[in-house]
C-alpha positions as CSV (number, residue, x, y, z in Angstrom):
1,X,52.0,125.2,-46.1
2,X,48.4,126.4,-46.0
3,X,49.9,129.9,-47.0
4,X,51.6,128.4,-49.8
5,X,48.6,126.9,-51.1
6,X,46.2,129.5,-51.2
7,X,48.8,131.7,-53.0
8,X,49.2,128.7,-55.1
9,X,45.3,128.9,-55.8
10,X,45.6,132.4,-56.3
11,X,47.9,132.7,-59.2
12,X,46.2,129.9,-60.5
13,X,43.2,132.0,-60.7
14,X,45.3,135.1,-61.9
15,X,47.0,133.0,-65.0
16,X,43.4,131.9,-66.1
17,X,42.0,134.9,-66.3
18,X,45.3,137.1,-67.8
19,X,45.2,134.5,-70.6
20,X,41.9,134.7,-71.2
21,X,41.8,138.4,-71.2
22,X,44.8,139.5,-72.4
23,X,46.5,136.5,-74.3
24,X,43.3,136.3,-76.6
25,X,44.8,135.1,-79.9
26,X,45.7,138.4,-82.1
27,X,43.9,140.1,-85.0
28,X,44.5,138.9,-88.0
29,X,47.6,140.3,-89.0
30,X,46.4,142.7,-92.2
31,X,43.4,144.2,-93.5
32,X,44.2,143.6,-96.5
33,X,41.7,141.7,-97.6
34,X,38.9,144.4,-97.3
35,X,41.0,147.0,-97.7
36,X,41.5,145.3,-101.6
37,X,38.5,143.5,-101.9
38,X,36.8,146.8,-102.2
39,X,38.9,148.4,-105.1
40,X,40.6,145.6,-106.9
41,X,39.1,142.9,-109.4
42,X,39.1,139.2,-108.9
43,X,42.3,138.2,-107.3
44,X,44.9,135.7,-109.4
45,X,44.3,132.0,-108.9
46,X,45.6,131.1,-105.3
47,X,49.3,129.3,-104.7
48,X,49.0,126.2,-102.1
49,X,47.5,127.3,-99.1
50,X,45.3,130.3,-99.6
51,X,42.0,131.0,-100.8
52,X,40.1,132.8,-103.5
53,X,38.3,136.0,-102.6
54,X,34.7,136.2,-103.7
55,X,34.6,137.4,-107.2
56,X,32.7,141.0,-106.7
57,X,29.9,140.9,-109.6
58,X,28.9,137.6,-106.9
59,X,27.6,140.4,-104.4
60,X,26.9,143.3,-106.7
61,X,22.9,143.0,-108.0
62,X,23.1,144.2,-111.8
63,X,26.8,143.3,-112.6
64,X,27.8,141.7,-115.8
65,X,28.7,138.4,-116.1
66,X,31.9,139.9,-118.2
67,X,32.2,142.4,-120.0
68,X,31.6,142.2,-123.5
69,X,29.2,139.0,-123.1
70,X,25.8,138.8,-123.0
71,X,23.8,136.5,-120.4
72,X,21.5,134.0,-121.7
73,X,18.0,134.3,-121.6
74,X,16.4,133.2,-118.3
75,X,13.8,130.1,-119.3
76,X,12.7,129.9,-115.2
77,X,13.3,133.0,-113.6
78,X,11.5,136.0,-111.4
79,X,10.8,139.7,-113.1
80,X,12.1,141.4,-110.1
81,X,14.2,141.3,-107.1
82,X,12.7,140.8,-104.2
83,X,12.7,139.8,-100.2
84,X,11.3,136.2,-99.1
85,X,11.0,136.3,-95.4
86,X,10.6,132.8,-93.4
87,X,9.4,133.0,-89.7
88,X,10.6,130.3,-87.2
89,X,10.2,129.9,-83.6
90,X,13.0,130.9,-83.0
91,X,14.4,133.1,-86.2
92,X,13.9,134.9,-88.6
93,X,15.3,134.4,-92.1
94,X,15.4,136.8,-94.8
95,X,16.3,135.9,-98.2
96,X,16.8,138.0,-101.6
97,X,15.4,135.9,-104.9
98,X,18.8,137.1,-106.7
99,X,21.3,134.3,-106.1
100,X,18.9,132.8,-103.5
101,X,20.9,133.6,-100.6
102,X,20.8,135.1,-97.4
103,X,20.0,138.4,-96.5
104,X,19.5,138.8,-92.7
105,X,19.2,135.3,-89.7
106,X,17.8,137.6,-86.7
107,X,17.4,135.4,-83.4
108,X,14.6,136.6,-82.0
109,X,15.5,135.5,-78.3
110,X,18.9,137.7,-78.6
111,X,18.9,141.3,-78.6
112,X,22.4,143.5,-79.5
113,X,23.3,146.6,-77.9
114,X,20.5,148.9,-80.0
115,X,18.0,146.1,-78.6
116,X,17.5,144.8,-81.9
117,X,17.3,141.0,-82.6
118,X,20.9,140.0,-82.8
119,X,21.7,139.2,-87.0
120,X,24.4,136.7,-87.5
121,X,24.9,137.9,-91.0
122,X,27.2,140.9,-90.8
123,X,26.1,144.5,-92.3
124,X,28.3,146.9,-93.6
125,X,31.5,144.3,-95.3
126,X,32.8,145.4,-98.6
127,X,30.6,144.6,-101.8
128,X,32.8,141.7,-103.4
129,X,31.8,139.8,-99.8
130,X,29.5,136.9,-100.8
131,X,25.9,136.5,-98.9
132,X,25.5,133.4,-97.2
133,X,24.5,130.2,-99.2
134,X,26.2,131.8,-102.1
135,X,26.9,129.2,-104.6
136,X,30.5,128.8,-106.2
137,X,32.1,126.6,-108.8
138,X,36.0,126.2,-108.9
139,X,37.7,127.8,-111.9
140,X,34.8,129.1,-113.6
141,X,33.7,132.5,-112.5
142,X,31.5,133.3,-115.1
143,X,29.4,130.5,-114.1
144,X,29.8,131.6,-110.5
145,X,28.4,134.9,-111.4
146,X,25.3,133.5,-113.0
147,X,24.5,131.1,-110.2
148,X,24.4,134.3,-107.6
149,X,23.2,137.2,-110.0
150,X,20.1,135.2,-111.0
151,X,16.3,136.2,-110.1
152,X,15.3,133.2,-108.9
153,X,11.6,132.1,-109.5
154,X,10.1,131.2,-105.8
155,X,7.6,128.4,-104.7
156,X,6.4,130.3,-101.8
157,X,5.0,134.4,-101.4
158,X,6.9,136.8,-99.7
159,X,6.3,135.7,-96.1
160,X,6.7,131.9,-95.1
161,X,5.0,130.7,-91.8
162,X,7.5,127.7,-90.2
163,X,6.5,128.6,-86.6
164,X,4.5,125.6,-85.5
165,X,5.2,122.9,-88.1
166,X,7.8,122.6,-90.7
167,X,8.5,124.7,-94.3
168,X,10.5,124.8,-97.1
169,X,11.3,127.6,-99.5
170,X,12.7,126.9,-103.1
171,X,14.5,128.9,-105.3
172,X,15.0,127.7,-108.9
173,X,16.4,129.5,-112.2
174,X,16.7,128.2,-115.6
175,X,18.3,129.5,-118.9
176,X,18.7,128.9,-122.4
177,X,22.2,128.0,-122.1
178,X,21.3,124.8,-120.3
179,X,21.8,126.2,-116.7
180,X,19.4,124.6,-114.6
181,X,19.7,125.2,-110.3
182,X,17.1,124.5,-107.7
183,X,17.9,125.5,-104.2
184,X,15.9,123.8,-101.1
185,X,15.6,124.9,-97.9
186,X,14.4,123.4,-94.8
187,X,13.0,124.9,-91.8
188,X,12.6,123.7,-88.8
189,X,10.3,125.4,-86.1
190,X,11.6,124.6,-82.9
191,X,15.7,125.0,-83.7
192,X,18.3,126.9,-85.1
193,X,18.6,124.5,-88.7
194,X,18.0,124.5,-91.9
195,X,18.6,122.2,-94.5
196,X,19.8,122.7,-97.5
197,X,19.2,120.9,-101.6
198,X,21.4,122.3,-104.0
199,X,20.5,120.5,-107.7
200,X,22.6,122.2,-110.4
201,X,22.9,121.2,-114.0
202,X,25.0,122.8,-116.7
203,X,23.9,121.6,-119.6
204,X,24.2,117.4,-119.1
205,X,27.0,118.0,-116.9
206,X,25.8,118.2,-113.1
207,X,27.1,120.5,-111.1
208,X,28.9,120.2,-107.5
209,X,29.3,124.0,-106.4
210,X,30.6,124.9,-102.5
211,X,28.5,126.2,-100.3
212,X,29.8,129.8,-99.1
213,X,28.4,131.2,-96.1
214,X,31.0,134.4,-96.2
215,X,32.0,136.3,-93.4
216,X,29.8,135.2,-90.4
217,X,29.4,135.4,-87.5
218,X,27.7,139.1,-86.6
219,X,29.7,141.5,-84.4
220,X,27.0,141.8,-81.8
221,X,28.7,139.6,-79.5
222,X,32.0,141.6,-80.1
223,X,30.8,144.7,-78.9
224,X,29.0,144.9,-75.8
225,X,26.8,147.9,-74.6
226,X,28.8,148.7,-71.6
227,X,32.8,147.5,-71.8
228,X,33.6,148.9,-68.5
229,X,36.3,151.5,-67.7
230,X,39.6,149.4,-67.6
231,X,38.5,146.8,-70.8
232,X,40.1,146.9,-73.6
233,X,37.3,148.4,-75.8
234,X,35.0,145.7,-74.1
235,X,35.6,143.1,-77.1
236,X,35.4,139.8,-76.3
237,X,37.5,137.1,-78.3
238,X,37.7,136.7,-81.9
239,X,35.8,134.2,-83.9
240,X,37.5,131.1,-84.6
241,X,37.3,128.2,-86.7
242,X,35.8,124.8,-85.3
243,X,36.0,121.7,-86.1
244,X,35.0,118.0,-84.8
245,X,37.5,115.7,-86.7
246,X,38.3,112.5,-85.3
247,X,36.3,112.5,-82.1
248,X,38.4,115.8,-80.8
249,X,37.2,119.9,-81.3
250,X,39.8,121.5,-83.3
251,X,39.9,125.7,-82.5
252,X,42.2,127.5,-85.3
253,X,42.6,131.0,-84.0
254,X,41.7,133.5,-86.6
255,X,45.4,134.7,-86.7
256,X,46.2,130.9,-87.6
257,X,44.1,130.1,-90.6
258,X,47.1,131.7,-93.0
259,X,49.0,128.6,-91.8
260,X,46.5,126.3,-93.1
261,X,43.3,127.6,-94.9
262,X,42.0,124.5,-96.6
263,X,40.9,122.1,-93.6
264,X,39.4,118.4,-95.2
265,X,38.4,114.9,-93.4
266,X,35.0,113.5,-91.5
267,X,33.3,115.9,-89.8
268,X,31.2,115.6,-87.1
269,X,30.6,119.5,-87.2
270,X,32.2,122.2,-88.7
271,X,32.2,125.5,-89.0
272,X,32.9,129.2,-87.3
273,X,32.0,130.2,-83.7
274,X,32.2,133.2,-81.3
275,X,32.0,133.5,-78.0
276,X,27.9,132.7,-77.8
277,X,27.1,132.0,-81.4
278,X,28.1,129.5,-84.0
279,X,27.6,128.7,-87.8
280,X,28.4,125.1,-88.3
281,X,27.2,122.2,-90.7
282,X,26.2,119.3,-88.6
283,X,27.1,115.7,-89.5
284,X,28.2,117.0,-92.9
285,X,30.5,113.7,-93.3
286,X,33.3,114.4,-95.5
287,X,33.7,118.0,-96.1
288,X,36.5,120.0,-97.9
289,X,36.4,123.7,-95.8
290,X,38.1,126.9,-97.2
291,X,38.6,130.0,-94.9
292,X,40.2,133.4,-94.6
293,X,40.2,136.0,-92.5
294,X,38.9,139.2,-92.8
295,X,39.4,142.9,-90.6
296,X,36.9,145.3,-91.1
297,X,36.9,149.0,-90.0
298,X,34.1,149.6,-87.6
299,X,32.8,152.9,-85.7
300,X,35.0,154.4,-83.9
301,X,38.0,153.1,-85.1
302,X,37.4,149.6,-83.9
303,X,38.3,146.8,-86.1
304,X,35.3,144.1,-86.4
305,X,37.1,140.6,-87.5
306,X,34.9,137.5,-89.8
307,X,36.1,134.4,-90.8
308,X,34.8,133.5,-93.7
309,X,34.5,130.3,-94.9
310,X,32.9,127.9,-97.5
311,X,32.1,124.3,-97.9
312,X,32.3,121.6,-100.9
313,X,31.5,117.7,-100.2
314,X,31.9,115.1,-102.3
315,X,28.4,115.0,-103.7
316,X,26.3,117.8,-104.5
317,X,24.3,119.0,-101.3
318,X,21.5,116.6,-99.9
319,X,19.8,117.9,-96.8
320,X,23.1,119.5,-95.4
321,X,22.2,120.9,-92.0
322,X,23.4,124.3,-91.1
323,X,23.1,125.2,-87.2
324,X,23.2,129.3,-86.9
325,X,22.4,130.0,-83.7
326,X,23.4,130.2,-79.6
327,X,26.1,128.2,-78.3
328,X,22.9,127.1,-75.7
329,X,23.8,124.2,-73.6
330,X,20.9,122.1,-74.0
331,X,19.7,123.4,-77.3
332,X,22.7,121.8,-78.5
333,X,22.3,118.8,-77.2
334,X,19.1,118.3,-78.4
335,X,20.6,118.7,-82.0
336,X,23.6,116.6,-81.9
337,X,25.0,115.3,-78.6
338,X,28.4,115.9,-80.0
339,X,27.4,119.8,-80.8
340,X,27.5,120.7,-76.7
341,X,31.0,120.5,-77.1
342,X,31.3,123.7,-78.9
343,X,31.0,125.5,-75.5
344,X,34.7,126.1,-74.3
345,X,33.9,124.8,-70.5
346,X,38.0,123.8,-70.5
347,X,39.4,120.8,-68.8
348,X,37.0,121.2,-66.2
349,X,34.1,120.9,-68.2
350,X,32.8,117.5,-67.0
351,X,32.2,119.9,-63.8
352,X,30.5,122.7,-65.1
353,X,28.0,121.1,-66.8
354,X,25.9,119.5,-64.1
355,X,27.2,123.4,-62.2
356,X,25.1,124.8,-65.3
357,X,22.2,122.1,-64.5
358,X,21.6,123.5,-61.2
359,X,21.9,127.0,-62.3
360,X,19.0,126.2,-64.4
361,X,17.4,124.5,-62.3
362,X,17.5,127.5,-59.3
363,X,16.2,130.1,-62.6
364,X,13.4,128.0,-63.1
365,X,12.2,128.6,-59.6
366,X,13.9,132.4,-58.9
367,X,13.2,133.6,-62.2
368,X,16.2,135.9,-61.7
369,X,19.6,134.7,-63.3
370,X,21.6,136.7,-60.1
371,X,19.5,135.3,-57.7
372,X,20.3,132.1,-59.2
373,X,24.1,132.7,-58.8
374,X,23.9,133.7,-55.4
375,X,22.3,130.4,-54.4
376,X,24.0,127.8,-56.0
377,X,26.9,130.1,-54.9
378,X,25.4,129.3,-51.5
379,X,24.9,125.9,-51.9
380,X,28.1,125.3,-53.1
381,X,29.6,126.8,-50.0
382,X,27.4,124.6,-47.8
383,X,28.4,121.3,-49.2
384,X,31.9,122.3,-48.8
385,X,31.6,123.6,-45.2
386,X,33.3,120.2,-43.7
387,X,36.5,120.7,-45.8
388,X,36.7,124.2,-45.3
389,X,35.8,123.7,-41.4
390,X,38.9,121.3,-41.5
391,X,41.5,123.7,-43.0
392,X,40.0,126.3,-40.6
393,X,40.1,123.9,-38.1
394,X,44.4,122.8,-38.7
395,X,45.4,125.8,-39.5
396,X,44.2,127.0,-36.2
397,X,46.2,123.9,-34.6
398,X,49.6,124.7,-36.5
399,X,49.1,128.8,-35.3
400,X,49.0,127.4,-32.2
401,X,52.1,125.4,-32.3
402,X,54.2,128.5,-34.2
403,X,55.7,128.9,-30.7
404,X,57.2,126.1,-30.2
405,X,58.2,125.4,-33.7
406,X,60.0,128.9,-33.9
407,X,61.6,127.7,-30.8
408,X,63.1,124.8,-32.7
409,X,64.1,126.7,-35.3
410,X,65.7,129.2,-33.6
411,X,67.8,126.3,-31.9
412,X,69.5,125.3,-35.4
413,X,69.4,128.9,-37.3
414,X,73.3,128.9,-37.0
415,X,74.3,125.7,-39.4
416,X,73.8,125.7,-42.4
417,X,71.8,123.8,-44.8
418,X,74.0,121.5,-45.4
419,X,75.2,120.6,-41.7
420,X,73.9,117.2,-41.0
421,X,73.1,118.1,-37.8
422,X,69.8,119.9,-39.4
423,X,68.3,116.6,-39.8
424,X,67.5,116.5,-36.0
425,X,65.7,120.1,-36.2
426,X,63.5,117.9,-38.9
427,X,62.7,115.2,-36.9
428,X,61.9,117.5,-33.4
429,X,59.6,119.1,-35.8
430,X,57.8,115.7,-36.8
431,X,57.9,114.5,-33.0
432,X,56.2,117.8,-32.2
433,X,53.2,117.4,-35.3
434,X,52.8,113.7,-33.5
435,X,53.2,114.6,-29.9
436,X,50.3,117.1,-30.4
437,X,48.6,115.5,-33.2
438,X,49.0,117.7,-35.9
439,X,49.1,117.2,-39.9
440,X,50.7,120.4,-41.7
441,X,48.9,118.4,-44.9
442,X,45.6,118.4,-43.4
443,X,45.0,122.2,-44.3
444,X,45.9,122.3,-47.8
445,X,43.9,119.0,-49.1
446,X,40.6,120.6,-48.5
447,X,41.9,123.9,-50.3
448,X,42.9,121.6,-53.3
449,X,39.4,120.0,-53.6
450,X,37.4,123.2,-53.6
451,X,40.1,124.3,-56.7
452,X,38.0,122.3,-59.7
453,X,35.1,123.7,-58.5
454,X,35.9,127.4,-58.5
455,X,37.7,126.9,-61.7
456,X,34.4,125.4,-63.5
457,X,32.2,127.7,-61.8
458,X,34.3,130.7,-63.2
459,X,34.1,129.0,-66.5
460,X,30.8,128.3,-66.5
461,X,29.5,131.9,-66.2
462,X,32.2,133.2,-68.3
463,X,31.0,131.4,-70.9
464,X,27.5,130.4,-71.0
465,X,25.0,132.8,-73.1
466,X,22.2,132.3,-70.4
467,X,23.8,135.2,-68.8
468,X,24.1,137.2,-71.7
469,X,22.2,140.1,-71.3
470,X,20.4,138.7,-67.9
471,X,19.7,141.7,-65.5
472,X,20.5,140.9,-62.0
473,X,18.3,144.1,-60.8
474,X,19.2,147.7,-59.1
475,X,22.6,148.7,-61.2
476,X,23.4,145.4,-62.9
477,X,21.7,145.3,-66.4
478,X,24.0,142.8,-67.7
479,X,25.7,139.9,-65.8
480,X,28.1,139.3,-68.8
481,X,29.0,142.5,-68.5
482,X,31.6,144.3,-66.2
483,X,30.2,146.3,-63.2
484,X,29.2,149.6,-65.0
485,X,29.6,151.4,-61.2
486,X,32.5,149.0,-59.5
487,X,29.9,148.3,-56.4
488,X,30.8,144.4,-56.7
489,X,34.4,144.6,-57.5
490,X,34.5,147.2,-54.5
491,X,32.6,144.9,-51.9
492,X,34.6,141.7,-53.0
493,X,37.9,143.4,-51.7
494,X,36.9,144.9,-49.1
495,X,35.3,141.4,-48.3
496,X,39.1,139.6,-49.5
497,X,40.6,142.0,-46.8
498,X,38.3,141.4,-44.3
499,X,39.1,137.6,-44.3
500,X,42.6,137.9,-45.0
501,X,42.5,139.2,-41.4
502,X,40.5,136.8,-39.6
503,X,42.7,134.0,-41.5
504,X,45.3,132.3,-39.3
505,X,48.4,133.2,-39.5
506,X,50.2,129.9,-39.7
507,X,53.7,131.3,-39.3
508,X,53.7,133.4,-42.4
509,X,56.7,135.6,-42.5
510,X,56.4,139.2,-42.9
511,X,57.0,139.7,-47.0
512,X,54.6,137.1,-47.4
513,X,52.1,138.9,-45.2
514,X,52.2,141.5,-47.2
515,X,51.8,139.9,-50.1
516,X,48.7,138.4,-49.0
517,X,47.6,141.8,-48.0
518,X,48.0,142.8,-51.8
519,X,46.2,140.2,-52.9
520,X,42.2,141.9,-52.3
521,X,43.3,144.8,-54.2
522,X,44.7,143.0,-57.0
523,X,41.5,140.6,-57.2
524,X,39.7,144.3,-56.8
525,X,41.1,145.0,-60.1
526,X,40.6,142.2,-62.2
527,X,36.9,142.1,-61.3
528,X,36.7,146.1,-62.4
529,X,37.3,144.2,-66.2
530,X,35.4,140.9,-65.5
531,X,31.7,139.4,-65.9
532,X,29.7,140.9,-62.6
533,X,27.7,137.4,-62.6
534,X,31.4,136.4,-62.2
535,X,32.5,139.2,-59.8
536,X,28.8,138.4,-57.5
537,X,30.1,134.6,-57.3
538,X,33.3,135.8,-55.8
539,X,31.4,138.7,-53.4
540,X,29.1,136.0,-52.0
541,X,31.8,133.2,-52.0
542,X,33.7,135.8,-49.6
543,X,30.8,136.6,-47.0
544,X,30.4,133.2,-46.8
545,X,34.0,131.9,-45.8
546,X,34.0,135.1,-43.2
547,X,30.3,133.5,-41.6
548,X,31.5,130.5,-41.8
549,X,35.0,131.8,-40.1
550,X,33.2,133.6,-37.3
551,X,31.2,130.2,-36.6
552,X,34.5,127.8,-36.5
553,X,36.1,130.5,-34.3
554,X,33.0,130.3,-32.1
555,X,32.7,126.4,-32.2
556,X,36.3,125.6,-31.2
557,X,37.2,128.5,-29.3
558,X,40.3,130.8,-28.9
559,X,43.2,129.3,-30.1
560,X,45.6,127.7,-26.9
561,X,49.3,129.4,-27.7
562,X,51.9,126.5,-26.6
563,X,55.2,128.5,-25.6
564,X,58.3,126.4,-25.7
565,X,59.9,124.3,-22.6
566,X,62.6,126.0,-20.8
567,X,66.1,124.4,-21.8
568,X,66.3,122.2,-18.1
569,X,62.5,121.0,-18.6
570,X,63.6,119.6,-22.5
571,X,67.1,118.2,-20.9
572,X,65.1,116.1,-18.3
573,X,62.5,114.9,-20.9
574,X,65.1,114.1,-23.3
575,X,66.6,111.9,-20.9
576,X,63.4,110.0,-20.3
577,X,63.8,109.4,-24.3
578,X,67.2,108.2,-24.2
579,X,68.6,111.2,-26.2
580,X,71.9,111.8,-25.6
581,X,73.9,115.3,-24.3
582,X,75.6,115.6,-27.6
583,X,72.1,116.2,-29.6
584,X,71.1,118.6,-26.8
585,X,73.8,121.0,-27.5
586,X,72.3,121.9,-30.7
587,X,68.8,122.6,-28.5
């Protein structure tokens, strides 16, 4: 039984991490979209269910507004282009004065692989790609054009401090034709949000444009420093869309947004995220989101995939919150307790996040993010000695019984299943279990119960962005990242093999034995492609249950083999049971 549960624990651990590693949802099916985005003009209007490229002269700085019209004469405007840079805590934001829009959101806790702070707004997309904050009016492309090609006059210099108290930066543009927009935004110091005013007049008529971020998140999470030899180019998972509708998260995989581009309802968030970052409105109420995907060819022949997405609410914008930031445990909290939900802990969530606590909580004293693993990893262990101590414990009672119970099952291996008479080989087996006070069930409880907490633990570092980029020390730069030299991955099965041989061996027959015997090389494997704060959990987890092996082993002794009763000692104790001759024929 015990057998069959830890294999049962193992291929539970094998499916979770195959899926995650190699059942990923797909690419988005064509590259088409950059591919003609590049070359072609502005795309027809859409059928049901798909959604307008950016027009190009929306990116492009000195296009036309059509050709063979003239623009109107700008009443509030700028002379020339020009950066606007805002400086956070936390960020910084770099805006261009044509369009008002966004030009670079570098995170200045978060390097990429060059060591650079990490820019969620993507370089290098084709030109007809809008910039964030991009402003765009249905059916009239024109006027979409003059809302992003404008110079926009600026309240503020070229440098905005927001680092220790609150700022706002506003972009405004008038015309003689009666076009009047004034873009606000909102910085606060201590987060990843700003907060967006859009007022826009045509003439009398006011204005309701969407929002358009573009194509966001940046790559930098998709392609880490050091993929490891057996990875598949080291990416991690797409971006997806994410929505909170309804009191439930919603993930559309990038290859699914075809299906259904247009998403509308209440909102509690929504937006795109990656693996560690996320752009999302927060609290945006009821929202009408458009998205696409988009492939773009990268170095090296690797594809880089965006969503790209944009926003239209029933009013015009009023102090619209925009998160763009880390997928941070308790930053998000502190914005929206809703918004912690964004990190994919899985079903065993309500787990991982007081797991995550103590992590924390051991950094803040160790200082060292792999020290920190290897302690709660200890601690873990210690308050789940007494179950493991038990399964140790009966599965060294049912080895010792294997004796007796072959002996049993020796006596009936010549009827078959369905032969009645196999009912008594049952109930010797239960008489034996209570004679010596055994419970085949009392091994594979405990096994169950430590299950949730592996699973969250596994989640929890495969998906939290404190590791990201944390160096553990000697060879390990990255705990996100696979071991670059295979030390770990090496250690945990020789460590797997080493306890597979101390284990009991409660009967097992030989093909299973083997199988088990597979099993630290297959885990050897996997943890070549996996997360080495991952693959250290596992190492230490292992030394652990071979300590605390050699202590139980120590504390109850060798195990006492029981060897079956000769036939004329079980004929006279039958008889002192009242068992008849007829059901000792079988013995």
């Amino acid at each position: 039984m015990e057998r069959r549960v830890f294999i049962a624990i193992v291929l539970s651990f094998l499916v979770l991490f195959f899926y995650q590693t190699y059942f990923a949802p797909p690419p988005a099916p064509a590259a088409k979209p950059a591919a003609s985005s590049s070359s072609a003009g502005p795309p027809q209007a859409p059928s049901t269910g798909t959604v307008p490229e950016a027009p190009p002269s929306t990116q492009q700085s000195g296009a036309a507004v059509s050709s063979g019209s003239r623009e109107p004469q700008a009443v509030v405007s700028d002379t020339a282009e020009r950066e606007i840079t805002v400086d956070t805590a936390k960020v910084t934001a770099v805006f261009t004065n044509r369009g008002g829009r966004l030009l670079h959101w570098r995170l200045k806790d978060y390097r990429d692989n060059r060591g650079e702070p990490v820019d969620l707004v993507p370089s290098g997309l084709p030109a007809s790609e809008a910039l964030p904050f991009s402003l765009r009016v249905a059916d009239d492309p024109n006027l979409t054009a003059r809302l992003n090609n404008a110079l926009y006059r600026v309240s503020d210099g070229g440098r905005v401090d927001a680092t220790q108290s609150p700022a706002s930066v506003t972009f405004e543009f008038e015309d003689a034709a009666g076009l009047h927009v004034r873009k606000d935004f909102r910085f606060d110091p201590a987060n990843y949000v700003v907060a967006l005013s859009v007022d826009a007049k045509n003439g009398d008529g006011t204005i309701n444009p969407s929002i358009v971020w573009g194509p966001g998140p940046g790559d930098v999470a998709s392609a880490p420093a050091n993929p490891g030899f057996f990875n598949r180019s080291g990416a991690l998972p797409p971006p997806e869309l994410i929505l909170h509708r309804n009191g439930k998260v919603e993930r559309i995989a990038i290859n699914k947004i075809s299906e259904q581009p247009i998403q509308e309802g209440q909102f509690r968030f929504a937006g795109v995220d990656d693996h560690y970052f996320m752009i999302a409105a927060v609290n945006p109420g009821q929202t009408r989101l458009e998205s696409r995907a988009l492939v773009v060819p990268g170095p090296a022949d690797q594809r880089r995939q965006f969503i790209s997405h944009a926003m239209r609410f029933p009013q015009p914008p009023m102090n619209v919150r925009f998160f763009v930031g880390p997928k941070q445990f308790d930053l998000l909290r502190s914005i929206d307790s809703e918004l912690v939900r964004a990190v994919n802990y899985g079903m065993f969530g309500w787990l991982a996040v007081p797991l995550l606590g103590a992590l924390k909580w051991l950094h803040g004293i160790v200082g060292n993010w792999g020290w920190s693993i290897v302690l709660l990893t200890v601690l873990i262990n210690l308050a789940m000695f007494p179950l493991r101590h038990k399964s140790v414990v009966s599965m060294r009672r049912m080895q010792e019984l294997q004796p007796q119970l072959k002996a049993i099952q020796d006596r009936y291996a010549n009827l078959k299943v369905t032969d009645p008479a196999r009912q008594k080989m049952n109930t010797e087996v239960m008489n034996l279990y209570r004679e010596k006070g055994v419970n085949p069930a009392s091994g594979c409880i405990p096994m169950l119960l430590m299950m949730p907490v592996l699973f969250a633990f596994y989640q929890l570092l495969a998906q939290s962005i404190e590791l990201r980029g944390a160096a553990f020390g000697w060879w390990i730069k990255d705990l996100s990242q696979p071991d670059p030299f295979f030390i770990i991955p090496i250690l945990v099965s020789l460590t797997m093999f080493w306890q597979q041989k101390m284990t009991p061996a409660a009967g097992a027959d030989p093909t299973q034995r083997q199988m088990m015997m597979l099993m630290p090389i297959v885990f050897g494997f996997i943890f070549l492609t996996t997360a080495a704060g991952t693959a250290l959990y596992w190492f230490v987890s292992n030394v652990w249950a071979i300590a605390q092996q050699y202590f139980t082993n120590w504390l109850i002794g060798p195990p006492v083999v029981h060897t079956a009763r000769p036939a004329a000692e079980r004929r006279l104790k039958n008889a002192g049971t009242g068992r008849t001759a007829g059901a000792e024929k079988h013995s």
